[in-house]
N, C-alpha and C positions, 0 to 999 in steps of 0.2 A: 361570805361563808365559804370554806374550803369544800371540794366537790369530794367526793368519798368513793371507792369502790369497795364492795363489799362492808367492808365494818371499817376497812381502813383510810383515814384519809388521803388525799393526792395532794401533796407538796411540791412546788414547783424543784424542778433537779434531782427529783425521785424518779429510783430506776424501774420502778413501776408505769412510768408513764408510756404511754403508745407509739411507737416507732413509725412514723411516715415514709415514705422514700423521695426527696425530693424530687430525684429524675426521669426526665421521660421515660416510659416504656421502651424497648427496644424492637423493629419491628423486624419480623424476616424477610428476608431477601430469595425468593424463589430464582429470580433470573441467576444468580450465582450459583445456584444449583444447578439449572439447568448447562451451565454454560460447562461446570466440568462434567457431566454425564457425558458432552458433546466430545469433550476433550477426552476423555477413557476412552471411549467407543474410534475416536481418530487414530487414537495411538495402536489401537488393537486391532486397527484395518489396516495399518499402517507394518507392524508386525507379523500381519500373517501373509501380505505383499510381497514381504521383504523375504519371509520362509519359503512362499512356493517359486519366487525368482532362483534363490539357491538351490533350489533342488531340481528346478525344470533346466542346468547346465550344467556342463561337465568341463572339467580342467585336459586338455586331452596334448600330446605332443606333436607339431609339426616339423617339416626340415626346416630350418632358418635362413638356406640358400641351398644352390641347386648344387644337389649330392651324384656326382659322379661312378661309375660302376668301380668296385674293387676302393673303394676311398673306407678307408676306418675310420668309423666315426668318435667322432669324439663329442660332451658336453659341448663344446661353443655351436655343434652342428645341429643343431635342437633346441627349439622355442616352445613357451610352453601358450596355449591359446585358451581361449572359453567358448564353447559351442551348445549350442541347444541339444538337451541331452532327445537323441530313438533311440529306436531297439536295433534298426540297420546299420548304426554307427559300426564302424570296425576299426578300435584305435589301442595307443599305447595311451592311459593316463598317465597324469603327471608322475605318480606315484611309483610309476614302474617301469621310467627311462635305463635305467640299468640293465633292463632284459635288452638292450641293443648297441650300445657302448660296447666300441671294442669288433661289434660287426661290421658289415659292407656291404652295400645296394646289390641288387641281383643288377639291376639297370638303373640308367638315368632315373634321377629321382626331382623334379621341378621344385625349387623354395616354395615354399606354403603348405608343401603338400600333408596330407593325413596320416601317421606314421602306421602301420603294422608288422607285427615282427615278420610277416611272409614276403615280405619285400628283403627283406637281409638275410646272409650265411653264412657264418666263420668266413674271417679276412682271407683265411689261410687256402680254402678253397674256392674261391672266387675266381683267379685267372691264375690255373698254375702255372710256373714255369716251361716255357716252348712251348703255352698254348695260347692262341690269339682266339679275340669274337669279333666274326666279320657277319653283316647283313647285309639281304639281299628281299626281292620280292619276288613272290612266285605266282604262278599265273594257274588259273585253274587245272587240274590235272598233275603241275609239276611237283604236288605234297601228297602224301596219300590218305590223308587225311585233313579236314578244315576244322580239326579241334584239336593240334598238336601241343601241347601243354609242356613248361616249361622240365627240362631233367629228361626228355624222352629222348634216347637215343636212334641215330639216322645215319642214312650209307647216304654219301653225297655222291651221286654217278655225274656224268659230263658227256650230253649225245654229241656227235658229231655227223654230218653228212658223209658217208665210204664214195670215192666216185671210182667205179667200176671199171671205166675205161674204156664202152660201148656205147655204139646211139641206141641201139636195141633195148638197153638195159635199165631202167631208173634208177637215179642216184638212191640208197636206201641210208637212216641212221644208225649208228650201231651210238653202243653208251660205255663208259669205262670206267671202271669205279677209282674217283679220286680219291677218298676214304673214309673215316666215320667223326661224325661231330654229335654234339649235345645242344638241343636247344635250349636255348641261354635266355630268350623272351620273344614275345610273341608282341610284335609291337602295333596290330591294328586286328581288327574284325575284319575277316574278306567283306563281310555285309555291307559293310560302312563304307565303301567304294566302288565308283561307276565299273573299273575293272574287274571288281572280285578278285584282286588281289590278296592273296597271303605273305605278311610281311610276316619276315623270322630272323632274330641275330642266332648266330651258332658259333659254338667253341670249337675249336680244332686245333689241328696240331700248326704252329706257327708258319711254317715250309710249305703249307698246301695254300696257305693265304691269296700268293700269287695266281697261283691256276683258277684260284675260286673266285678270286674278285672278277678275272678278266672271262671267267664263262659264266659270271653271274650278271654280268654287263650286255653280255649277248643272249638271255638268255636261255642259257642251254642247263641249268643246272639242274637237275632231277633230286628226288629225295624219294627215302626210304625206308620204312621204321627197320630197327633193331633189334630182335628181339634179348633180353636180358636175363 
């Protein structure tokens, strides 16, 4: 006898009948989950790595080799470097090479070095015409001061021993003004040496070169601020 539901019978191939599913259940997979939480969370430490590397450096310009006094610079003369970014940094960034193209070193400038625009002047006044920079060092006493700072103008004298032309008499020095220069750079700390030396290159007029190199050899050179 035919099985019935409700009032109606069940025929076999009747779309009435109860739908099974033959397939397994499907089970989940927890370690799958887990595995990309792990992956999210990598990539996202991974990213914010990568954000605070960028921003803890700076793109900053050095000289590419060693830059000579009164040399205009040009683009091949400048590299651009990556440095861990302070606050006592003092540089030109990448960004803003153009503030020195077309200048010239106060002084020697070593390859590698850290560029800032205080180191360059207009080409134009760098070494004018019939004027030379010669250096010398001077020994304590012979600068009037041990913080002469570059631009400061100075009377360059020259002592000499008078010999009198008596035994009674002591030889005395007298001083004679050879003439006036600009100091051009201050090339050491008296501090920083056994003698307490003051190195200084100075500009002057090209014709006094002679005189200065040979009583700066001996010496005798005196200096003198200027007032301006």
């Amino acid at each position: 006898m035919a099985s019935t539901l409700g009032n109606r019978p069940l025929t076999p191939g009747s779309s009435d009948m109860p739908v099974v599913s033959l397939s397994a259940p499907t089970s989940r997979r927890p370690s799958w989950v887990v595995a990309g939480v792990v992956l999210v969370g990598l990539a996202a430490l991974l990213g914010a790595y990568v954000f605070s590397a960028a921003t803890d450096t700076i793109r900053v310009v050095v000289a590419s080799t060693d830059l000579a006094p009164g040399e205009v610079i040009g683009p091949e003369d400048l590299r651009v470097v990556e440095l861990g970014r302070t606050s006592e940094l003092r540089a030109i960034v990448a960004e803003q090479q153009s503030l020195i193209i077309g200048l010239a070193p106060r002084s020697e400038i070593p390859g590698g070095t850290v560029l800032n625009t205080d180191l360059f002047v207009p080409a134009a006044s760098v070494i004018p015409a019939g004027r030379v920079v010669a250096g010398a060092s001077f020994s304590p006493g012979a600068v009037p001061t041990a913080s002469l700072s570059v631009g400061q103008s100075v009377a360059i004298l020259i002592v000499q021993r008078e010999l009198l032309g008596t035994a009674d008499v002591v030889d005395e020095q007298v001083a004679t003004l050879l003439g006036t220069g600009t100091v051009w750079s201050v090339e050491a700390d008296p501090s920083a040496n056994v003698a307490n030396e003051t190195w200084l290159s100075l500009l002057l007029d090209a014709d006094l070169q002679t005189r200065f190199a040979q009583a700066a050899s001996e010496g005798r050179i005196r200096l003198s601020l200027v007032g301006t």
